[in-house]
N, C-alpha and C positions, 0 to 999 in steps of 0.2 A: 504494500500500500504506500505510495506517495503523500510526499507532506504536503502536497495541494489538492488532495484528494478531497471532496464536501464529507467522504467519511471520516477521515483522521482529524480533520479539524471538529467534526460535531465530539468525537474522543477526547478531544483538548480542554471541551467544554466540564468536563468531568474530573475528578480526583484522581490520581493515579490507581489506586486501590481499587476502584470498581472497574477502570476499561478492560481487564481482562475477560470480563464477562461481556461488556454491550457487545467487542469485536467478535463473541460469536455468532450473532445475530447473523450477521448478513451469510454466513456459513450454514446457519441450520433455516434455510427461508425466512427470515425476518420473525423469525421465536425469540424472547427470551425465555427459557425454561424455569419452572417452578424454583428449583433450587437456586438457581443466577439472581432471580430475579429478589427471592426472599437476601439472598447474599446481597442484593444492590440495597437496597432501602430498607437494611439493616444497617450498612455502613454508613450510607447518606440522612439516617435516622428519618425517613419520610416514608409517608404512604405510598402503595401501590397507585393510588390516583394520582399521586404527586408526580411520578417515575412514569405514567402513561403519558403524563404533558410535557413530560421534561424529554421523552422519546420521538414526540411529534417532530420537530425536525428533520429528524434521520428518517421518520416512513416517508416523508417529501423526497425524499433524494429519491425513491423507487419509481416515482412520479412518472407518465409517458403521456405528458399532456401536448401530443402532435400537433391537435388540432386550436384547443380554446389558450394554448402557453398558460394556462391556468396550474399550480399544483396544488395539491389535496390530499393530506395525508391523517390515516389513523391507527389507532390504536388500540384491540380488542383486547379485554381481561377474560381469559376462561379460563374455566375449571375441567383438567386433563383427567382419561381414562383412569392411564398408571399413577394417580396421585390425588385421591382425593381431598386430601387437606392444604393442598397448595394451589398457587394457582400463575397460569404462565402468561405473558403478554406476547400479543402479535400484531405486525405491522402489515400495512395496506395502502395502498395509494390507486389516485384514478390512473386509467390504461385509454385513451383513446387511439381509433385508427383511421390513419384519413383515409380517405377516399370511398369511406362507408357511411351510411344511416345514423345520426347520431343515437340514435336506438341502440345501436352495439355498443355504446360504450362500458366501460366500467366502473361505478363509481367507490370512489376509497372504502367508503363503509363494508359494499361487499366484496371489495377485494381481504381487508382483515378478517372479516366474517369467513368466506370461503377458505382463506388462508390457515384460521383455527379449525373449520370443520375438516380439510384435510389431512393434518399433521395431530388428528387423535382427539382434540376438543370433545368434550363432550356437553357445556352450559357457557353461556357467556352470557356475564355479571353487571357488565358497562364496556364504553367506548366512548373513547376521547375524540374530537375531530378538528379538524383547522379551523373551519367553517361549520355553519347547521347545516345539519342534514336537509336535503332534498324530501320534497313530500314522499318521492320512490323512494328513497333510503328509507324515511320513518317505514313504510310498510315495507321495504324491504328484512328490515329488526323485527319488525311486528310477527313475520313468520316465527321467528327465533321459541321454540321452547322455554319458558319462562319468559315469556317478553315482558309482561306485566309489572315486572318487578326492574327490568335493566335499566341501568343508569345513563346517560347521555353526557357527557362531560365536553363543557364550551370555552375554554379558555381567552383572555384576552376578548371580553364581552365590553360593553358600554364601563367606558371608566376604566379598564384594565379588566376589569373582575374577572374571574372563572365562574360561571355558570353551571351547576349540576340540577338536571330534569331526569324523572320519569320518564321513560318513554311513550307511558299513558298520558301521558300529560302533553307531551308534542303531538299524540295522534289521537284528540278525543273520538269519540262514537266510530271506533276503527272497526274495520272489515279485514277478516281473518281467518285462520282453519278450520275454526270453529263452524263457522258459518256456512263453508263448506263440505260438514258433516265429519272431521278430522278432529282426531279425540288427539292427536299429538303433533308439536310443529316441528321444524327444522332442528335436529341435533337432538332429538328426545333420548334417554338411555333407554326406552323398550322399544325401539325401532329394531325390527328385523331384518336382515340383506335378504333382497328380492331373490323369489325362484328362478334360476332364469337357467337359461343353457341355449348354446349354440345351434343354430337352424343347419349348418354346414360344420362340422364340428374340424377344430384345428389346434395344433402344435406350437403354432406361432408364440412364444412369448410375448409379442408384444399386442397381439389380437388377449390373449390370455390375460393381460394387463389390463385395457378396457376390458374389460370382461366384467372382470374384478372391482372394476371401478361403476360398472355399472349396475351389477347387486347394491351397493351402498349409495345410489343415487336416490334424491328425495322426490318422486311425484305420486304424491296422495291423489291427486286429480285429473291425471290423465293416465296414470299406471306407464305411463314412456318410459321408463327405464333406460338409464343410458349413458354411457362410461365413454370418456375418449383417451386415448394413449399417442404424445405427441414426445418423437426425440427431435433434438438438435445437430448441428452440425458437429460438435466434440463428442455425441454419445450421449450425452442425457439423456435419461427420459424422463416424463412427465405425465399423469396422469390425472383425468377431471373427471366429475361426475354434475349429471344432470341437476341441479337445484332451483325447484320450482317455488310459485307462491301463487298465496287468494287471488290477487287481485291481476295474475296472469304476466303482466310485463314485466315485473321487476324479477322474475325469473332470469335464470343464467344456463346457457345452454354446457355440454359436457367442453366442447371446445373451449367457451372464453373460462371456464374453470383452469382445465389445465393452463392455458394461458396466464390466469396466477399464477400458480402453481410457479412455472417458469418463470415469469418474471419478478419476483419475492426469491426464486434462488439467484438470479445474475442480472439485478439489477444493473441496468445501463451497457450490458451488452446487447450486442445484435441480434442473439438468441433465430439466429434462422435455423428455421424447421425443416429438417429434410424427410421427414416420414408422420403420419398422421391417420390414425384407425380411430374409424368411430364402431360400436357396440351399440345397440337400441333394441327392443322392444315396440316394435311402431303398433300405434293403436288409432285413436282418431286424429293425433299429430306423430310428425314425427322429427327429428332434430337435424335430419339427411342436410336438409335445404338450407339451412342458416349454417350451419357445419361448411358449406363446400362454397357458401358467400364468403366468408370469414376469413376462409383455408384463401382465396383469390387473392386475398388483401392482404395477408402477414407471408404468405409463403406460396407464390404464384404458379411455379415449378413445380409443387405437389399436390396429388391427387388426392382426395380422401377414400381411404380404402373403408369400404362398406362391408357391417357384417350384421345378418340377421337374428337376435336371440327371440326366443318362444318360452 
């Protein structure tokens, strides 16, 4: 890392005693883990809410604001599988791509959000943000498994202040899973991985990946089912799963998942895609067509390999 790097300088901003832990972040997708994190604002003698504002900086730098030069970064607190009594922080930023639909975008909230649902999350507690959320963000939250209770943290409000809301309170007489006969939202712990299996059955590791990613994808409401497994040019790979919601848009298809995914592990590189399998379950939608829009825009040269699960 360079000493002109915006990451070694956001380092600088810190005690010596704690950077050993922020500098793993960008190494493990933009987590601080339970333990790191208990270790930071232990040392810094502050809250976890305190250390969610003090990190907003650094999820700006993940920023891929192409199109508005706008950036947006946040913050998610959840409560991990392996660790019930701790709890890990993770970073998100907006992702736009030009020459698409501003519809595709990604905005920071569900970038953190997705970010924790992938890497084992299992509740998320609050979220810090640059900015307030967008009316799609509040319901974007709204899905979340305990939303009722998550905390919204606004820093640098009127007069300086830091701001903490209810998320009930940003989204009164909200529309939700509920409503749509779903006894559990996004990230519940008695969520079960979907039945699913291959229509053409395959070997492929990386078909096997979406595969995998597409059992643990969330639609209550359309039963789509739908994993996607995207490597890069050094070998990576990367996998996303389909995450839906009530109110239909704020939904994120398996591709721009993984596309977090990626971009939370190497932020600021070029991250081109040389291969890309989508998995689905198609029922009265299916994720084919925004898949192979998307795939045109970040990675022209590849084709999306289509596979049908039952």
């Amino acid at each position: 890392m360079t000493l002109d790097s915006p990451f070694y300088q956001f380092y600088e901003a810190f005690p010596p005693a704690v950077r050993e832990y922020l500098q793993t972040m960008p190494k493990a997708g933009g987590m601080l883990s339970a333990e790191h994190c208990l270790a930071v604002t232990v040392s810094l003698k502050i809250s976890a809410e305190d250390l969610m504002q003090r990190l907003l900086p650094m999820a700006k730098l993940y920023s891929a604001p192409t199109i508005s030069d706008f950036q947006v970064g946040a913050v998610a607190k959840a409560r991990m599988s392996d660790n019930a009594g701790g709890i890990a922080l993770f970073l998100g930023a907006n992702i736009e791509f030009p020459a698409q639909a501003l519809t595709q975008t990604i905005h920071a909230e569900q970038s953190a959000i997705i970010n924790a649902w992938l890497q084992g999350a299992t509740q998320i507690d609050g979220i810090a943000v640059t900015v307030a959320p967008c009316g799609c963000c509040r319901q974007f939250l709204y899905e979340l498994e305990g939303s009722q209770s998550l905390k919204v943290i606004l820093p640098n409000q009127i007069g300086g202040k830091t701001m903490q809301h209810n998320l009930s309170d940003l989204l009164p007489a909200a529309f939700g899973p509920h409503e749509l006969g779903s006894a559990t939202g996004l990230m519940a712990s008695a969520a079960q991985p979907a039945d699913l299996s291959l229509k053409l059955s395959s070997n492929d590791p990386f078909v096997l990946e979406a595969m995998a990613a597409a059992k643990q994808s969330y639609a209550p409401y359309s039963q789509n089912f739908a994993g996607c497994a995207i490597t890069t040019g050094d070998g990576k790979m990367y996998a996303g799963r389909y995450a839906e919601n009530a109110a239909f848009n704020p939904s994120l298809s398996a591709l721009h998942t993984a596309i977090i995914s990626m971009t939370m592990d190497q932020p600021g590189a070029e991250n081109i895609i040389s291969r890309a399998v989508l998995v689905e379950r198609p029922t009265a939608i299916s994720q084919r067509a925004v898949c192979e829009l998307l795939l045109r825009t970040v990675a022209p040269d590849v084709k999306l390999e289509y596979f049908e699960a039952v």
